[in-house]
C-alpha positions in Angstrom: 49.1 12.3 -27.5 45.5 12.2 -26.1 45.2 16.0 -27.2 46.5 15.9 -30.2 43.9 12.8 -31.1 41.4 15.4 -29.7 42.5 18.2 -31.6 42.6 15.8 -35.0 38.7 15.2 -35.1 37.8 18.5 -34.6 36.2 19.8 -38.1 35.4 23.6 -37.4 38.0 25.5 -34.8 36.0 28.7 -35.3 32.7 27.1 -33.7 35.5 25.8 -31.0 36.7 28.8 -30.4 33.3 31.0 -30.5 32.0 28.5 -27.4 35.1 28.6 -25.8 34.9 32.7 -25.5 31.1 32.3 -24.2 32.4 29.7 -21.5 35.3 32.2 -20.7 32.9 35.2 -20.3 30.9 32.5 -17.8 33.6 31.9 -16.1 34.2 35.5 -15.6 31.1 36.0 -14.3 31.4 33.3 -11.9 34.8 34.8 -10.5 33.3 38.7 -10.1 30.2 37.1 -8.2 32.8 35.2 -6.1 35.3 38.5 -5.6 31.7 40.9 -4.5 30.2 38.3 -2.3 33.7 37.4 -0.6 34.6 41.0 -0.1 31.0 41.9 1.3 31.2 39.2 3.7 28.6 37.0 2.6 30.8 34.2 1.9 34.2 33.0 2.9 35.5 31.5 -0.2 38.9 30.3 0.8 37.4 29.1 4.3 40.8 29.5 6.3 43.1 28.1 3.4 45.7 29.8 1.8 45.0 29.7 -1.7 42.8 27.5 -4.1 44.3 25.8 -6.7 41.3 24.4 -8.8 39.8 28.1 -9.8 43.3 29.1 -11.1 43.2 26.2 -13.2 39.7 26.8 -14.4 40.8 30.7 -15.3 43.6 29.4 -16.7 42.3 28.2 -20.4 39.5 31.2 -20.4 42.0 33.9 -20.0 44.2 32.6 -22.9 40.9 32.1 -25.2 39.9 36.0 -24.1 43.7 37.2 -24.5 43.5 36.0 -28.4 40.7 38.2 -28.7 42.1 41.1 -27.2 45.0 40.8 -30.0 42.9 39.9 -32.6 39.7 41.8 -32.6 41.2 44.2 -30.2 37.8 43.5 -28.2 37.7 45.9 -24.9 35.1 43.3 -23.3 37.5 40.8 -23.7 40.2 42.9 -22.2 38.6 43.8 -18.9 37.3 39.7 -18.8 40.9 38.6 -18.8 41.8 41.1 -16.6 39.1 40.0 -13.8 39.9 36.8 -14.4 43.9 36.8 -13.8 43.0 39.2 -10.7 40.9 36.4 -9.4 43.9 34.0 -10.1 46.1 36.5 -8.0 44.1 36.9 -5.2 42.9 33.2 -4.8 44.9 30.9 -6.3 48.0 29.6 -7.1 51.1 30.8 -9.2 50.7 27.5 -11.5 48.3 29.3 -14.2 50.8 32.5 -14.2 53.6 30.7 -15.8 50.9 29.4 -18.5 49.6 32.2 -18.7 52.7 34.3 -19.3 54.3 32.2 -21.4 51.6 32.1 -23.8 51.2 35.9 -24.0 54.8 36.6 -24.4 55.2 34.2 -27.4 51.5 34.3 -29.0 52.2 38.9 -28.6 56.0 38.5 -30.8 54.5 35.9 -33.0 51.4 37.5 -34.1 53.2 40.6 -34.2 56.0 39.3 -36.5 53.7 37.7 -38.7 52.0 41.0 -39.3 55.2 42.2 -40.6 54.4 44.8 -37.7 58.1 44.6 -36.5 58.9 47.9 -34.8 56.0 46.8 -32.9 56.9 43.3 -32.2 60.2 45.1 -31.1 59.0 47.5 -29.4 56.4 45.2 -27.3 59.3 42.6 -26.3 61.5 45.2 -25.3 58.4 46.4 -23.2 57.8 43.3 -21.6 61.9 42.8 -20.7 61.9 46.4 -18.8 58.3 45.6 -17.4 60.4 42.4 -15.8 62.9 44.5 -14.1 60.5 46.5 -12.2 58.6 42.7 -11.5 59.2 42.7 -7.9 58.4 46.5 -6.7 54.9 46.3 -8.6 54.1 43.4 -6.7 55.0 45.3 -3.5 53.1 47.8 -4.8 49.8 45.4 -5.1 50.9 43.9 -1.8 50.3 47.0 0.1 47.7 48.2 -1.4 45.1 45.0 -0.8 47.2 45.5 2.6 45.6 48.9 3.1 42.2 47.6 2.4 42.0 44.4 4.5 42.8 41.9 1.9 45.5 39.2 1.8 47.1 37.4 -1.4 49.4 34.4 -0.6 50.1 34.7 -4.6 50.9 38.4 -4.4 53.2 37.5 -1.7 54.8 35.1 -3.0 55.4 36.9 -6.2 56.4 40.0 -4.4 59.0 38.0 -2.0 60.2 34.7 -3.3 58.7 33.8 -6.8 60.7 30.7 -6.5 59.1 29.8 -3.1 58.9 25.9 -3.1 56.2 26.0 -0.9 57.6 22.6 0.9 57.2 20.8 -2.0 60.8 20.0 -2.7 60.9 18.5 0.9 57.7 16.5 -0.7 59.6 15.3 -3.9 62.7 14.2 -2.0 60.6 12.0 0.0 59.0 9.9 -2.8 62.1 10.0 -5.0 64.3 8.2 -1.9 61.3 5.8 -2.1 61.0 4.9 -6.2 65.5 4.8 -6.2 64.7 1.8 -3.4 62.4 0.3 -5.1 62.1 1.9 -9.5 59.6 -0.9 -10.8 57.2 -1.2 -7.5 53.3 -0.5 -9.1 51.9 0.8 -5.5 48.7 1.1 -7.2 46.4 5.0 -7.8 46.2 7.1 -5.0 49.3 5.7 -3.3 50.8 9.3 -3.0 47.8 10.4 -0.9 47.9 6.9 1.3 51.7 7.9 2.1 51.5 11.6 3.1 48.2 12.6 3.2 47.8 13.9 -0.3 49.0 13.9 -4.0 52.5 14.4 -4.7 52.6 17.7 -6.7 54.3 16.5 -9.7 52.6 14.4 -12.1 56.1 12.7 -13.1 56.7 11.8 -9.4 53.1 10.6 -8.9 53.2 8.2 -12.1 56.4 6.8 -11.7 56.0 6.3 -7.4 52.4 4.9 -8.4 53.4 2.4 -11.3 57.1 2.4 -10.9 59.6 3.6 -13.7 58.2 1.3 -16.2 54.6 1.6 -16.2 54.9 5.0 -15.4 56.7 5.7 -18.5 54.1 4.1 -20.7 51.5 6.0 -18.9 53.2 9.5 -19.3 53.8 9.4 -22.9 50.4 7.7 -23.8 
């Protein structure tokens, strides 16, 4: 609801999406700095952690915005952006923007495509993307061992490679909080009440609302 109101008082999308691509092409720029200082060894950008979530997030909407130009305008700069920009997600974030990001490439491709009327293309592109799938897991491997061979570690990579289902602990996490909102379904605990029970947020916005402001409140909030 609160972004489709935003989207409804927007009057140009083109001057939208023009600043969007220069904020994208920051971003990108931002994420190459980080990859050459890290790998130099000037800075230690994940510090001992495995994996920051907040830059995947923040690639997340550029590489979509720079994906549409690749289709589009067919735009090479745009191409090798994205393509930074998703390796920066591999290497130091999470798997979160993936899913985003593939879902929104695999039905934005067969849609513009199919519109075109370009269907031996839309068929032949889908059918691409199906085999590509098959071979998901060796490729991964492949990228594993390669960083491997030059002294650099990707939890995301791994994960992908290994278990792309991995939890991560979070379903121990999630069976913890909903024991707690079936005791009690209308308890408002009040924000933050994830982080004062374990430490930290609950990694599920539906879990977090409804343990926060019970099954009620939480409801309202969700939808509003």
């Amino acid at each position: 609801f609160t972004m489709l109101s935003v989207l409804s008082i927007i009057e140009d999308f083109e001057l939208l999406r023009e600043k969007l691509l220069k904020i994208s092409y920051f971003i990108c720029f931002c994420v190459l700095t980080i990859m050459f200082l890290d790998w130099f060894g000037v800075i230690t950008f994940l510090n001992g952690n495995n994996y920051n979530m907040s830059i995947g997030y923040a690639c997340l909407l550029p590489v979509l915005s720079l994906f549409t130009e690749v289709v589009e305008k067919h735009s090479i700069k745009a191409f090798v952006a994205s393509v930074i920009l998703v390796m920066g997600i591999l290497l130091y974030a999470s798997r979160g923007p993936l899913l985003g990001i593939a879902l929104f490439v695999l039905i934005y491709w067969c849609k513009y495509f199919y519109n075109k009327g370009q269907h031996a293309t839309w068929f032949l592109s889908l059918s691409g993307l199906l085999l590509l799938s098959f071979f998901f897991q060796p490729i991964m491997n492949f990228f594993v061992g390669m960083l491997a061979g030059v002294g650099i570690q990707s939890r995301t990579f791994t994960l992908l490679a290994e278990d792309i289902l991995h939890s991560s602990g979070r379903n121990d996490i999630y069976e913890i909080f909903i024991s707690l909102i079936k005791e009690e379904p209308f308890k408002v605990r009040g924000l933050f009440a994830d982080r004062v029970l374990i430490g930290y947020y609950a990694h599920s916005i539906v879990i977090e609302l409804f343990y926060e402001f019970g099954l009620v409140f939480g409801t309202l909030m969700l939808f509003s």
